[in-house]
N, C-alpha and C positions, 0 to 999 in steps of 0.2 A: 496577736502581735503585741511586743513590750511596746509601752506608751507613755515615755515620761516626759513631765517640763522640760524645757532648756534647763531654767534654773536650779532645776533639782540636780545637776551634771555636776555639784561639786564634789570635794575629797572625800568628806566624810558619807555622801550620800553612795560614791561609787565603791568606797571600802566596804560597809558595812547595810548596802541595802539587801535584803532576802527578798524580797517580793519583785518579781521579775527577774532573778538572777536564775544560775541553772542548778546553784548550791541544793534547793529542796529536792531534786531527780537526784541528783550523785551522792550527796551526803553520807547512805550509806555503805557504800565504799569506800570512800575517803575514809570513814572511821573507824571500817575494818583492817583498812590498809593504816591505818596508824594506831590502832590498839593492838596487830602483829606486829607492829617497829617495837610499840612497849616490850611486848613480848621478850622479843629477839634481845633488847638491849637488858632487861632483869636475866634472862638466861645467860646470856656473855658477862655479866658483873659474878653470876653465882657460878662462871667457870663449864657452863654447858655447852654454849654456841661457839667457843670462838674456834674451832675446828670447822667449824661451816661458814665460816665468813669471807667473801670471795673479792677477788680484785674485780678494779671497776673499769678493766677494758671490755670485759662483755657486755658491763651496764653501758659505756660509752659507743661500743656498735649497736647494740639496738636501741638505743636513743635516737640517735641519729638515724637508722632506716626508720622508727615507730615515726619520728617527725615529718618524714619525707613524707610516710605514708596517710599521717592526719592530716597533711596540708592538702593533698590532692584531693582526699576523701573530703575535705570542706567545701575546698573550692569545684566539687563538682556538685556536690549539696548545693550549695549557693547560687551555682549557673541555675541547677531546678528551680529553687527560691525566685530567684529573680528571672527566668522565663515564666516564669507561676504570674508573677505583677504586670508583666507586658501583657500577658494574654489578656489579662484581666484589664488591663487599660484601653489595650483595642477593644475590648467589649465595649468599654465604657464610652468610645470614641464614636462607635456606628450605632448603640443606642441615643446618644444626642444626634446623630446625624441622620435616622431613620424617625424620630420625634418631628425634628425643625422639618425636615422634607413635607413631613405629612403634613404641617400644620401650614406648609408655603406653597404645596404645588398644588394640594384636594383641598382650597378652601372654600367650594362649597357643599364638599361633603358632608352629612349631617354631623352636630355633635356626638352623637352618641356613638358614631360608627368612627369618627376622630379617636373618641374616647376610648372603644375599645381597642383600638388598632395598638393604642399606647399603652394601654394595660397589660394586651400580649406580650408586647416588651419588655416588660416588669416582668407578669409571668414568665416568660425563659428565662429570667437571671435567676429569679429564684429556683426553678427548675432546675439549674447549671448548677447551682449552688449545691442544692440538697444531691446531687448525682454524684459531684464530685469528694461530698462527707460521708456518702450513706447513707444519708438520714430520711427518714419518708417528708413527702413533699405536699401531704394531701391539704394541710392547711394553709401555709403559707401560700398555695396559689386559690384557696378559696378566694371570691371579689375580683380576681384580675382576669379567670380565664370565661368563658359561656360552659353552662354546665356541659355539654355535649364533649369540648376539648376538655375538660376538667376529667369528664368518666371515660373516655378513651385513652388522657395521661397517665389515670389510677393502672390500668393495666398493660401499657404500651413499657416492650423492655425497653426505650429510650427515651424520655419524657421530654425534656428539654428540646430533641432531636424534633418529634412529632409535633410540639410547639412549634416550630421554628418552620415545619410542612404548612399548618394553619396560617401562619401569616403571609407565608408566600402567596395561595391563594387569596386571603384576605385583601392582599394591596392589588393583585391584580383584579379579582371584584370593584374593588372602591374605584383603580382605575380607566375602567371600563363605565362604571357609573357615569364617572365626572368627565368622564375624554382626557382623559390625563394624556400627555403625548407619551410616545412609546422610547425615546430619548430619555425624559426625566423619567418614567418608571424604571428604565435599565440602570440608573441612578441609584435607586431604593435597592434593584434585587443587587447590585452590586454592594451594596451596606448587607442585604441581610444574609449573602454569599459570606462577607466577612465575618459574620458569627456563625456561620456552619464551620469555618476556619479555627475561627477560638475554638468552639466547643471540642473539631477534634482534635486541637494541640493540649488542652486539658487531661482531654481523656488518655491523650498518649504518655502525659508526663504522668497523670494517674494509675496507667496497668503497666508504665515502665518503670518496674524500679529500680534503685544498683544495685547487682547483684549481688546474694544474699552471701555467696562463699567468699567473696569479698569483705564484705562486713562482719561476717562472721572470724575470719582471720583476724579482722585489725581489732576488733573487741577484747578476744582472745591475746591478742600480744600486747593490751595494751594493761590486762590485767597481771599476765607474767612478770611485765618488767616492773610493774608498782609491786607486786610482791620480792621481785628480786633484790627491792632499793634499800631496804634495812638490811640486808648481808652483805650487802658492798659501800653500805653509807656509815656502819656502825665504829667500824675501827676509829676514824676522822672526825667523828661529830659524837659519837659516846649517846647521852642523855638527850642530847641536841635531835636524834634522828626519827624520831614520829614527828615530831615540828616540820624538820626539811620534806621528811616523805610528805607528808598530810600537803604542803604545797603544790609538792610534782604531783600527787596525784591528782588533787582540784582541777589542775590544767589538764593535766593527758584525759581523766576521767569527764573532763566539762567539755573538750572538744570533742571529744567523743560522742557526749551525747546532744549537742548543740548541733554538729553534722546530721544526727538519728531524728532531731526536730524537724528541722531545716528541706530535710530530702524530700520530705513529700510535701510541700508550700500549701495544699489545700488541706489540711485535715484541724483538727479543733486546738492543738497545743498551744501553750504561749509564746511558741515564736513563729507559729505559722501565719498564712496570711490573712487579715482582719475579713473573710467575705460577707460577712453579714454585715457587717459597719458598712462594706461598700456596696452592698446590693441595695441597703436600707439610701443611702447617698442618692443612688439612680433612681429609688421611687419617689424623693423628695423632689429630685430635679425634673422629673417627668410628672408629676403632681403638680408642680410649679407650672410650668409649660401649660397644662390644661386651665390654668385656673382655679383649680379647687381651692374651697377653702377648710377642708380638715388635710392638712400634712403632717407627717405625723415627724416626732424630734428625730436627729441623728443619736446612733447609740453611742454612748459615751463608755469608756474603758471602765472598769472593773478591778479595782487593786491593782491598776496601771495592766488590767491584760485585756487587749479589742480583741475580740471574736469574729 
């Protein structure tokens, strides 16, 4: 996710910053689509093109549906985006509320069995985490899980999932221990009910994605009309029209690919969602809660980009 100061929000910062803009993905387009405007315009001075140069009621109808069609196509990118955060928040919500429980209802369960119960916890985010990039998960839950869950995650197809089996019987062990009454333990499986909820709304915004022949259309028209815009721009604007094109396309081509970020909210880009910054967040706060004392820092952005 981009990460900048407030005070970096000024004119000159939002004209000409590159770093977190969408400029380095599109650029070359944009500069293909304005070194064909040069084109087009040397060829119409030297008396080649102006047989080809078309009126701009075509440009003005597909303008106008291409617009209809990148607005929708964002604002349903965006709905993914931001159901990607809410999931991600009620995670965040039933791992503090599955922490404080344990450490308010089983206090005199032993430490170590407090400690791993909250470890677990940590282990399924990071679990969720890696499930939902791809990415292999073997390290990042070394320390948090018992080697037994650790080598049956290494090859269980749903890690996180299998995590999330462990704990359930884990609390009802500790509560069986301790006499925990059967009221507040339905308490806890009701939090850890709510991260079997996350997990499969992730995975669904994960194997669902907009269709492909959808995208594929609005991609495709929105490259035609940026090629169309120097035959229908060149009469009006002469020398002027790789400038104007190189504009229109920045937008058409940047919302384009800002929707193509955006659609899938869990994956590693820079404007996807920060999950390692927040998963790293939850082992602080749950770190915290136990007492330790090595917690380790929050991550900090990266040429303004959290990961």
């Amino acid at each position: 996710m981009i990460v900048r100061p407030h005070k970096a929000h000024s004119a000159p910062t939002l004209l000409l910053a590159w770093r977190g803009s969408i400029v380095p993905i599109i650029w070359p387009s944009v500069l293909y689509t304005m070194l064909l405007s040069l084109a087009v315009v040397v060829a119409e001075r030297n008396g080649i093109a102006v047989s080809f140069t078309l009126n701009s009621a075509p440009l003005t109808l597909l303008g106008l549906t291409l617009a209809i069609f990148l607005q929708f196509r964002n604002s349903v990118a965006y709905q993914r985006w931001w159901e990607g955060r809410t999931l991600w928040g009620d995670l965040i919500i039933a791992v503090r509320n599955i922490a404080r429980q344990t450490d308010s209802y089983m206090p005199n369960l032993p430490a170590d069995q407090r400690r791993a119960l909250v470890f677990g916890l940590i282990g399924f985010v990071h679990a969720l985490r890696h499930r939902l990039r791809g990415t292999p998960s073997d390290e990042s839950l070394k320390g948090w899980l018992k080697q037994d869950v650790l080598d049956r995650a290494a090859t269980a197809p749903n890690p996180p999932n299998l995590i999330l089996g462990f704990l359930g019987k884990a609390y009802v062990d500790a509560a069986r221990e301790t006499g925990l009454d059967s009221i507040l333990l339905a308490q806890i499986e009701n939090e850890l009910s709510a991260l079997g909820r996350v997990l499969a709304g992730c995975e669904r915004l994960n194997n669902t994605p907009i269709p492909f022949a959808y995208i594929l259309l609005l991609h495709r028209t929105v490259h035609v009309y940026c090629l169309m815009l120097p035959f229908c721009l060149i009469g009006p604007l002469g020398w002027f029209t790789p400038v104007v094109v190189g504009v229109i396309a920045y937008t058409f081509f940047g919302l384009d690919a800002i929707g193509g970020q955006i659609e899938d909210p869990f994956d590693d880009l820079p404007n996807s969602l920060p999950l390692m910054a927040m998963s790293r967040n939850i082992e602080i706060e749950m770190l915290s809660l136990l007492g330790e004392s090595e917690i380790p820092a929050p991550i900090e952005p990266d040429n303004f980009v959290l990961l």
